[in-house]
N, CA, C and O atoms as a GROMACS GRO file, in nm:
protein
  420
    1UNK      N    1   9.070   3.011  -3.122
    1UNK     CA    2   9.034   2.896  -3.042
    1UNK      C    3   9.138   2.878  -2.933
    1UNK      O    4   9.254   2.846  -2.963
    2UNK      N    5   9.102   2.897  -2.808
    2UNK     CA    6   9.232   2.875  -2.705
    2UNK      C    7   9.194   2.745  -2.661
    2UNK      O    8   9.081   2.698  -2.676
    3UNK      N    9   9.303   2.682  -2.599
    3UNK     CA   10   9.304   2.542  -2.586
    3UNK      C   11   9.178   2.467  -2.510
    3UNK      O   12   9.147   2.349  -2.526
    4UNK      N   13   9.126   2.545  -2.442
    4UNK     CA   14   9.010   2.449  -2.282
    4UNK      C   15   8.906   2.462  -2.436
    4UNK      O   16   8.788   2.433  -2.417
    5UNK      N   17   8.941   2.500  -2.569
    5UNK     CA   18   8.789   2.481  -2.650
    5UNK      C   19   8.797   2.342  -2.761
    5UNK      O   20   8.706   2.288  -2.824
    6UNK      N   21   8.935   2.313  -2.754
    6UNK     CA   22   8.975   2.206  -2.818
    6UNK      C   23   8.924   2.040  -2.784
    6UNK      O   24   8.974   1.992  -2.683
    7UNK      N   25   8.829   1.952  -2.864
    7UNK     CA   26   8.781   1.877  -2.803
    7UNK      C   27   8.826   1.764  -2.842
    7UNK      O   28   8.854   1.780  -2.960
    8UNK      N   29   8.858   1.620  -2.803
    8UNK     CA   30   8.860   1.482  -2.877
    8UNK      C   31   8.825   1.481  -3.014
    8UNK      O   32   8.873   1.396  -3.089
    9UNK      N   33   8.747   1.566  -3.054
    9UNK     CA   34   8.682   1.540  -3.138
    9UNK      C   35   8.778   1.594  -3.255
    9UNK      O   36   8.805   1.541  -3.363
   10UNK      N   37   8.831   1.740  -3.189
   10UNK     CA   38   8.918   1.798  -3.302
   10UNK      C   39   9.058   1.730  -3.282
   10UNK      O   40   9.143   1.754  -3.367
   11UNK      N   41   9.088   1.652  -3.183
   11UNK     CA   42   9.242   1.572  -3.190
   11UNK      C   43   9.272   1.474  -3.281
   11UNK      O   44   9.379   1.451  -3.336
   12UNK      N   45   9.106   1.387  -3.298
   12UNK     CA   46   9.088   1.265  -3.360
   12UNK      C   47   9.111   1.331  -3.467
   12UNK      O   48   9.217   1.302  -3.523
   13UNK      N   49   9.030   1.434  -3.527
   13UNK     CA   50   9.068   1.458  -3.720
   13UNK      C   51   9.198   1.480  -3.729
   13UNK      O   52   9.256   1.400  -3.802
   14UNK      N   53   9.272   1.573  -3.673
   14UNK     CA   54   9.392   1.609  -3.660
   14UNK      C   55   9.521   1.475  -3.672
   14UNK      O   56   9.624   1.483  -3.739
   15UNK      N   57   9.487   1.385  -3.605
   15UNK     CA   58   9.545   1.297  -3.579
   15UNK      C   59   9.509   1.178  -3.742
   15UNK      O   60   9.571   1.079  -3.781
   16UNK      N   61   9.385   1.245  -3.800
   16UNK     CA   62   9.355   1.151  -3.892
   16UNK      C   63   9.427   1.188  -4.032
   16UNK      O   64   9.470   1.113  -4.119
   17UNK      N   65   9.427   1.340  -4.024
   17UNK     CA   66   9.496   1.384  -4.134
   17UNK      C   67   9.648   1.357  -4.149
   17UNK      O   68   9.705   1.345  -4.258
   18UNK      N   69   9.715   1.348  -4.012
   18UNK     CA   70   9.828   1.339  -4.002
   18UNK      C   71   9.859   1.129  -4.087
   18UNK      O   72   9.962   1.080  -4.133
   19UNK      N   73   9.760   1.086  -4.076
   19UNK     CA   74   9.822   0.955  -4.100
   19UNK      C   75   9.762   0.961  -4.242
   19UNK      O   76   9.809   0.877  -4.319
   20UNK      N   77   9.682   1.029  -4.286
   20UNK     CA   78   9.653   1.006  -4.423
   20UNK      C   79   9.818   1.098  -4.536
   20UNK      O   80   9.864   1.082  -4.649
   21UNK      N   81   9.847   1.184  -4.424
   21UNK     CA   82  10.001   1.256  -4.466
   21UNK      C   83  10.125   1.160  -4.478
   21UNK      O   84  10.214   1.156  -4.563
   22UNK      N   85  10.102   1.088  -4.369
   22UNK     CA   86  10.203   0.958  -4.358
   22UNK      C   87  10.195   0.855  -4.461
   22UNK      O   88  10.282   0.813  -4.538
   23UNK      N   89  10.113   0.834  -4.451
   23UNK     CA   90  10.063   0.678  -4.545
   23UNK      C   91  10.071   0.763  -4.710
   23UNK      O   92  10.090   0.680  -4.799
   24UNK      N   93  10.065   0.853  -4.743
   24UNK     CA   94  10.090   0.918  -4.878
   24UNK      C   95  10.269   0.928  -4.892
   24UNK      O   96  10.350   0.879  -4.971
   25UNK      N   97  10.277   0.996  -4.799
   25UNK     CA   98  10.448   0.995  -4.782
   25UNK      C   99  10.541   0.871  -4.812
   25UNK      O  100  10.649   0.864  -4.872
   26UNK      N  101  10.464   0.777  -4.752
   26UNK     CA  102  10.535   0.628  -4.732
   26UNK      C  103  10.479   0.496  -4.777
   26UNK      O  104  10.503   0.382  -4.738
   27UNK      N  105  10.358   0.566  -4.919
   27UNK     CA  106  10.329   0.458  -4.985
   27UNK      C  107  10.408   0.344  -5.089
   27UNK      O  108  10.361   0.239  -5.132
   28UNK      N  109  10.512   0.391  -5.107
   28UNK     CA  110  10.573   0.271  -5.159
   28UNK      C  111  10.654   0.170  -5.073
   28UNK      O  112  10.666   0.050  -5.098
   29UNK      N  113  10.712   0.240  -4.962
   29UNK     CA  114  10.738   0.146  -4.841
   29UNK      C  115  10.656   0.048  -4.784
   29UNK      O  116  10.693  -0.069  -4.786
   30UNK      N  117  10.562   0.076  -4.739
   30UNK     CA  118  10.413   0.073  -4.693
   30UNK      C  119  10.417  -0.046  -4.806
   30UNK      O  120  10.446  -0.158  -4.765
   31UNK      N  121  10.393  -0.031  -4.920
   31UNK     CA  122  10.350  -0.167  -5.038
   31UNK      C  123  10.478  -0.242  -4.985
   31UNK      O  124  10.446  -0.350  -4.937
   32UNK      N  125  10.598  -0.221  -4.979
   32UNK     CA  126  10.697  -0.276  -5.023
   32UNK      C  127  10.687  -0.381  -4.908
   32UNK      O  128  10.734  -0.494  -4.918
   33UNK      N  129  10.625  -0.337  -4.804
   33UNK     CA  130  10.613  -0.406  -4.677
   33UNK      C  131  10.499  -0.558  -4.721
   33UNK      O  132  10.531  -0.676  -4.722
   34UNK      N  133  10.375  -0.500  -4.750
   34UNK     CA  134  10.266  -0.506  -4.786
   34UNK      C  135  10.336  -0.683  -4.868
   34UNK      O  136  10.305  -0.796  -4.830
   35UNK      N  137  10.404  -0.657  -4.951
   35UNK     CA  138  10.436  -0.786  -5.081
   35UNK      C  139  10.547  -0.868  -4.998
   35UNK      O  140  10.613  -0.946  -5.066
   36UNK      N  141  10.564  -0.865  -4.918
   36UNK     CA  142  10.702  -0.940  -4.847
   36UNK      C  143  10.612  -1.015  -4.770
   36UNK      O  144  10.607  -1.136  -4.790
   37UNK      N  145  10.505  -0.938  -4.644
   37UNK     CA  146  10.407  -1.020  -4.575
   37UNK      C  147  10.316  -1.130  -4.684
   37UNK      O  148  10.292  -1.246  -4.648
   38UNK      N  149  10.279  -1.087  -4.793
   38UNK     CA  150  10.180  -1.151  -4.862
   38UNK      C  151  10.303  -1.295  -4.927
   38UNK      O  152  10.244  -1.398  -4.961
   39UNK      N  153  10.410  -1.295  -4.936
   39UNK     CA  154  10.481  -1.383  -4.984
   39UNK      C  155  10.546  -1.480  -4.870
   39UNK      O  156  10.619  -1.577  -4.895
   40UNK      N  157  10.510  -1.438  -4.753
   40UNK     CA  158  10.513  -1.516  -4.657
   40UNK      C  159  10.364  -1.620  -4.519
   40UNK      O  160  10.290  -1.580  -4.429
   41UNK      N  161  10.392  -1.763  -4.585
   41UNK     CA  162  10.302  -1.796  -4.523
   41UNK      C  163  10.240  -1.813  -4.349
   41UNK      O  164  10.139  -1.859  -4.296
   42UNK      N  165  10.352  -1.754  -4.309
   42UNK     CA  166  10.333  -1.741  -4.124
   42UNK      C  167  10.339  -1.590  -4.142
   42UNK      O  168  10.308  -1.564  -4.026
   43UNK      N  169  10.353  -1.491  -4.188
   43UNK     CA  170  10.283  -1.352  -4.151
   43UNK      C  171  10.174  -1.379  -4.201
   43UNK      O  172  10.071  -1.357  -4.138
   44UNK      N  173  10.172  -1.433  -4.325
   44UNK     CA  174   9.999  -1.431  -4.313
   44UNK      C  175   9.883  -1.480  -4.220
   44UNK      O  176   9.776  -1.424  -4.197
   45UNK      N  177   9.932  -1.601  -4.173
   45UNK     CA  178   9.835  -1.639  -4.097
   45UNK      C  179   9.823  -1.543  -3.962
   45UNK      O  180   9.725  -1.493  -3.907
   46UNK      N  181   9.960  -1.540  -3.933
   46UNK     CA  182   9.956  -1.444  -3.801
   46UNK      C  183   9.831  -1.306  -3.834
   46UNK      O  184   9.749  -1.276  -3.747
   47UNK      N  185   9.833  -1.252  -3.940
   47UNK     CA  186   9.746  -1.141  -3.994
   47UNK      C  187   9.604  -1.158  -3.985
   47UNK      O  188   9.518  -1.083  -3.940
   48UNK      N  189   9.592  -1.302  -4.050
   48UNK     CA  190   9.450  -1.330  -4.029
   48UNK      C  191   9.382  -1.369  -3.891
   48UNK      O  192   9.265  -1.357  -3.852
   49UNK      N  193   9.492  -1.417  -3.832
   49UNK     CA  194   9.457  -1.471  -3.694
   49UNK      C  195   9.423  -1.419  -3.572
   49UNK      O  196   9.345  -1.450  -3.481
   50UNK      N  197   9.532  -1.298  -3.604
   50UNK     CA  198   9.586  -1.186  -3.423
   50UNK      C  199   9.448  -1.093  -3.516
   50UNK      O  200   9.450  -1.035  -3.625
   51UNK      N  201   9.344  -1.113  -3.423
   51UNK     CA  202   9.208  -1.037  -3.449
   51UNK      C  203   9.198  -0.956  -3.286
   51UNK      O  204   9.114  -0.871  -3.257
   52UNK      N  205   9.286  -1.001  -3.211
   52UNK     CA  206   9.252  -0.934  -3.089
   52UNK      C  207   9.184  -1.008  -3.018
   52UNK      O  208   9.172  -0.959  -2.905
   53UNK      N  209   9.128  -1.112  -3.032
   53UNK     CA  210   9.060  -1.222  -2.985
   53UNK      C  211   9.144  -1.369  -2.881
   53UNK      O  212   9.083  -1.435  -2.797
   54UNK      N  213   9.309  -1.389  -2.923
   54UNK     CA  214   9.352  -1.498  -2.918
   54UNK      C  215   9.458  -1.408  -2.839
   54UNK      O  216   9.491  -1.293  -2.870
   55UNK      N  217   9.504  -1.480  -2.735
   55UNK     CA  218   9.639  -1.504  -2.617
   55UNK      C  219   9.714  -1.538  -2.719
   55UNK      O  220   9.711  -1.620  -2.810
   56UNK      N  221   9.817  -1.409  -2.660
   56UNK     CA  222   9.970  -1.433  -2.784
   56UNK      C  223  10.010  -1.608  -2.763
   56UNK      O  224   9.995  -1.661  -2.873
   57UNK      N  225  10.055  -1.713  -2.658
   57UNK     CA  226  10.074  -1.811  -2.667
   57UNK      C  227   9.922  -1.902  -2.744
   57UNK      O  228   9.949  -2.004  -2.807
   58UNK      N  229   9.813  -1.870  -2.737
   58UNK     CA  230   9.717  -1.950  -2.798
   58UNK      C  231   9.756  -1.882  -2.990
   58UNK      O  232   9.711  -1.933  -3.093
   59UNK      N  233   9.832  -1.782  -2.984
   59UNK     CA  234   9.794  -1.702  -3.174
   59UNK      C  235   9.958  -1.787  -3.179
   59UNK      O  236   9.978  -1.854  -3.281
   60UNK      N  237  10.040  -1.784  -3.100
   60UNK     CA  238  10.136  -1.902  -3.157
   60UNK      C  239  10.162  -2.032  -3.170
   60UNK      O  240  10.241  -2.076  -3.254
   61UNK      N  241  10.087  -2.115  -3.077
   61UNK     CA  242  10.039  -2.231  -3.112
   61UNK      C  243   9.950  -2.235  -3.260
   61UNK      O  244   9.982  -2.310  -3.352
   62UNK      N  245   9.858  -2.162  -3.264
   62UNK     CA  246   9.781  -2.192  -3.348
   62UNK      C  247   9.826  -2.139  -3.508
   62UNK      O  248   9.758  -2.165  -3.607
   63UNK      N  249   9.939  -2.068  -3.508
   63UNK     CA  250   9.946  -2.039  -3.635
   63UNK      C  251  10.087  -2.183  -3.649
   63UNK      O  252  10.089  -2.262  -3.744
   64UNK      N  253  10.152  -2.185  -3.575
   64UNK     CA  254  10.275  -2.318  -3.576
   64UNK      C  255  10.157  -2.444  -3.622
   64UNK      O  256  10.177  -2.511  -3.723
   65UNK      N  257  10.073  -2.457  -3.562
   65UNK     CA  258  10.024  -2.588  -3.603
   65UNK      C  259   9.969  -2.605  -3.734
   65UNK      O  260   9.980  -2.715  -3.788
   66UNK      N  261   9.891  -2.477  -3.814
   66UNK     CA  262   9.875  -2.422  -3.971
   66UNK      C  263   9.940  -2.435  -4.042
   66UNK      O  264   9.927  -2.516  -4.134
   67UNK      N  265  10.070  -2.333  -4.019
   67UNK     CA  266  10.152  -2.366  -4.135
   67UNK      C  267  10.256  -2.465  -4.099
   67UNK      O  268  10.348  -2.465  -4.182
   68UNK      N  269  10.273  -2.548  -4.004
   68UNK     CA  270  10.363  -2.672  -4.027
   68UNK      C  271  10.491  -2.604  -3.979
   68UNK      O  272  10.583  -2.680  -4.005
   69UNK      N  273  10.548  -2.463  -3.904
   69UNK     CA  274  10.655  -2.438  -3.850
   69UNK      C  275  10.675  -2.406  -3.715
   69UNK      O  276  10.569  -2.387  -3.654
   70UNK      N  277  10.781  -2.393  -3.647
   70UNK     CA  278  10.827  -2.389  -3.493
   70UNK      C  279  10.731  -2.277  -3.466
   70UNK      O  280  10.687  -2.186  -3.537
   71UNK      N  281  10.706  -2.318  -3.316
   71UNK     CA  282  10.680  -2.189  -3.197
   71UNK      C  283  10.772  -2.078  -3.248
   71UNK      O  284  10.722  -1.971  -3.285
   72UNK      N  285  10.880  -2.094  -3.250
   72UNK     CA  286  11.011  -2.006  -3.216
   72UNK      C  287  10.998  -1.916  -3.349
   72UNK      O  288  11.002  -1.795  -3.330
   73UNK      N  289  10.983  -1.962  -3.484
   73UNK     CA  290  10.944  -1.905  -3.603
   73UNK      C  291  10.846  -1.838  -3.601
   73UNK      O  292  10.846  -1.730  -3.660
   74UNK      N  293  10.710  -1.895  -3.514
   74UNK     CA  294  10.610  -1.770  -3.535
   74UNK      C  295  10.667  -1.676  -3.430
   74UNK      O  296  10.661  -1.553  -3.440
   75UNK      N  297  10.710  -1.726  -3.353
   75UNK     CA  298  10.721  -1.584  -3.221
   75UNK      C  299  10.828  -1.476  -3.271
   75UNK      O  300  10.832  -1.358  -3.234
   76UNK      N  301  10.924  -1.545  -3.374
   76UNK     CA  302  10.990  -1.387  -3.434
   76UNK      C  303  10.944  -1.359  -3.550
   76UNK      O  304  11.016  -1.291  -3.623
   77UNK      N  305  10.814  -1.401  -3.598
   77UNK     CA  306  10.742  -1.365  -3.713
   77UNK      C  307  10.641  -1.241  -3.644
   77UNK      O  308  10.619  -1.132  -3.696
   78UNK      N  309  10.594  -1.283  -3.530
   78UNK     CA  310  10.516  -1.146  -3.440
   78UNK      C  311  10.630  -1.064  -3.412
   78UNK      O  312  10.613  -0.952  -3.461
   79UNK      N  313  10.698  -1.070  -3.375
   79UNK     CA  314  10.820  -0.974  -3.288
   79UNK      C  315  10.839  -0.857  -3.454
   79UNK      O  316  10.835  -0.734  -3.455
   80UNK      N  317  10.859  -0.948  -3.573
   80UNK     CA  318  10.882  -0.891  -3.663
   80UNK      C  319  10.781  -0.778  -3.728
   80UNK      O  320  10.821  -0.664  -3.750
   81UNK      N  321  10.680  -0.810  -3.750
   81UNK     CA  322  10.563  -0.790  -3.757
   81UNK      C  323  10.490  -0.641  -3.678
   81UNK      O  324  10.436  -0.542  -3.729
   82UNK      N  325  10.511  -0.671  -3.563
   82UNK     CA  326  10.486  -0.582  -3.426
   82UNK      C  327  10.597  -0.466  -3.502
   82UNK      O  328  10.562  -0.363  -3.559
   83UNK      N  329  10.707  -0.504  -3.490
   83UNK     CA  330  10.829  -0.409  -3.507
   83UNK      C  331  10.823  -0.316  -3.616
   83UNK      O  332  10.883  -0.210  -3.604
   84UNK      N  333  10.743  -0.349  -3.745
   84UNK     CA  334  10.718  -0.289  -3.848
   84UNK      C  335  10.558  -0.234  -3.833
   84UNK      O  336  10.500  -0.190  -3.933
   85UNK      N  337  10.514  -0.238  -3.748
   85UNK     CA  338  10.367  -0.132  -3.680
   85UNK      C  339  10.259  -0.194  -3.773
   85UNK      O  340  10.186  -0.111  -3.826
   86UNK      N  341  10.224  -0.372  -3.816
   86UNK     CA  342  10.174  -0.399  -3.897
   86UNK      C  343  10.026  -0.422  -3.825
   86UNK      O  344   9.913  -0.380  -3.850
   87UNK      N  345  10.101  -0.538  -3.691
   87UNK     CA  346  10.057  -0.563  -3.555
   87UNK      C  347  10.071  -0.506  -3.423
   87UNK      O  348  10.180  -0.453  -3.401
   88UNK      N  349   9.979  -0.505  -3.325
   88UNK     CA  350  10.039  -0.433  -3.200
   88UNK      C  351   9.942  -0.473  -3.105
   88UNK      O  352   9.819  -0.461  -3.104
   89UNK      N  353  10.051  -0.540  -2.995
   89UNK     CA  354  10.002  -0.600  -2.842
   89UNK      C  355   9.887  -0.473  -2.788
   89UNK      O  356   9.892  -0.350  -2.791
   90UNK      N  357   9.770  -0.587  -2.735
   90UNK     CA  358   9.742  -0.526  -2.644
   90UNK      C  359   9.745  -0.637  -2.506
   90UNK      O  360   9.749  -0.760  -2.502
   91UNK      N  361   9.743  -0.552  -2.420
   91UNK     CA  362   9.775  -0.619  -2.269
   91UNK      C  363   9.640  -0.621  -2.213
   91UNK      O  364   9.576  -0.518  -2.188
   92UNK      N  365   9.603  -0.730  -2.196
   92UNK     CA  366   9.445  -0.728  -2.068
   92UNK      C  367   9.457  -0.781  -1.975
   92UNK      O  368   9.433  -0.899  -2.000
   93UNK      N  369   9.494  -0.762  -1.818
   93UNK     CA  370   9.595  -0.785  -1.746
   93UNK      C  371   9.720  -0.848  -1.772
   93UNK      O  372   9.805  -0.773  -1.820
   94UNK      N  373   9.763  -1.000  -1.748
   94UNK     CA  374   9.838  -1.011  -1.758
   94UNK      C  375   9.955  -1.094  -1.890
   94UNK      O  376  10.072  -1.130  -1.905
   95UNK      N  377   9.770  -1.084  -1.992
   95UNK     CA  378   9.781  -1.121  -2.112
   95UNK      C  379   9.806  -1.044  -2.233
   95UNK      O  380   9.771  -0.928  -2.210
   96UNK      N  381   9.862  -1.058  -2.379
   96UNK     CA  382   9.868  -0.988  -2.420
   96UNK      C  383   9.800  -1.035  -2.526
   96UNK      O  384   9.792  -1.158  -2.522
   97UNK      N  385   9.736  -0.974  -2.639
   97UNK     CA  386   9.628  -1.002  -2.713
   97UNK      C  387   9.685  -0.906  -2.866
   97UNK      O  388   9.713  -0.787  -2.868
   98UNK      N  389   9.688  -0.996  -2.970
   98UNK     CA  390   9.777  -0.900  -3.092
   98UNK      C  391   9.635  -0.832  -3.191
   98UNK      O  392   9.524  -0.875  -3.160
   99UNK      N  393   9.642  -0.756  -3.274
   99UNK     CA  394   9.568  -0.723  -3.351
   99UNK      C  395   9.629  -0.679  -3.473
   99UNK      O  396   9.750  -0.665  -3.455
  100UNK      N  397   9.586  -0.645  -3.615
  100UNK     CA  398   9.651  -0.564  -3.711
  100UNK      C  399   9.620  -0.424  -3.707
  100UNK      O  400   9.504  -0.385  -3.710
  101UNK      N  401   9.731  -0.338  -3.699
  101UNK     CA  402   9.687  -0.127  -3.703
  101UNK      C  403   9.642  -0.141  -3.821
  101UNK      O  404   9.611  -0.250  -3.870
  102UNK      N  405   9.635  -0.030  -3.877
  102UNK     CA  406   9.557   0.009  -4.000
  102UNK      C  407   9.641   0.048  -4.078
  102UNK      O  408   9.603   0.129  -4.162
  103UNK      N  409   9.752   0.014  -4.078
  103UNK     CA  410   9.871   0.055  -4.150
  103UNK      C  411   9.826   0.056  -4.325
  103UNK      O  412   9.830   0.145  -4.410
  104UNK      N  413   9.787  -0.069  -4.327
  104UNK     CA  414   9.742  -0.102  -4.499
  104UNK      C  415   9.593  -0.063  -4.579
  104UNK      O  416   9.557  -0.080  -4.695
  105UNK      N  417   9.515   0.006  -4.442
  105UNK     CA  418   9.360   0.023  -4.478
  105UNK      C  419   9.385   0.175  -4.566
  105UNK      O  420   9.289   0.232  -4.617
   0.00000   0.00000   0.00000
């Protein structure tokens, strides 16, 4: 197979096997992550919330006003979050919009 025959199609599996390699590799991390978020009540909401739907300032208002803590607490609860590849910005112009990867699926 020389490369001009290689299609999306074969990058995507390639790319799928590689994370099913990862996520086997780094399943007890991966949990260990997994029970720290679940024992915290502002990652959680942030989890349920950042659907990709909500303006990072509208997903921090709205999770501060839920669980009863600062702006400033949720915004390094995302920063945290983001940082451990749980969540990840997307930008639609000049907004940014959070979602959860598939880290835990």
């Amino acid at each position: 197979m020389t490369n001009e025959e290689v299609t999306l199609k074969d990058v995507v599996d390639r790319l799928d096997q590689l994370i099913v390699l990862w996520k086997l590799t780094h399943q007890e991390m991966i949990e260990k992550v997994r029970k720290e978020i679940e024992k915290d009540l502002v990652s959680m909401k942030i989890l349920e919330l950042a659907d990709g739907t909500k303006e990072y300032t509208v997903l921090v208002e709205e999770v501060a006003k839920v669980t009863g803590k600062s702006t400033r607490t949720v915004k390094g609860r995302i920063s945290e979050l983001a940082g451990k590849g749980v969540i990840r910005g997307i930008r639609k112009g000049g907004k940014v919009y959070y979602q959860p990867t598939s880290i835990f699926d």
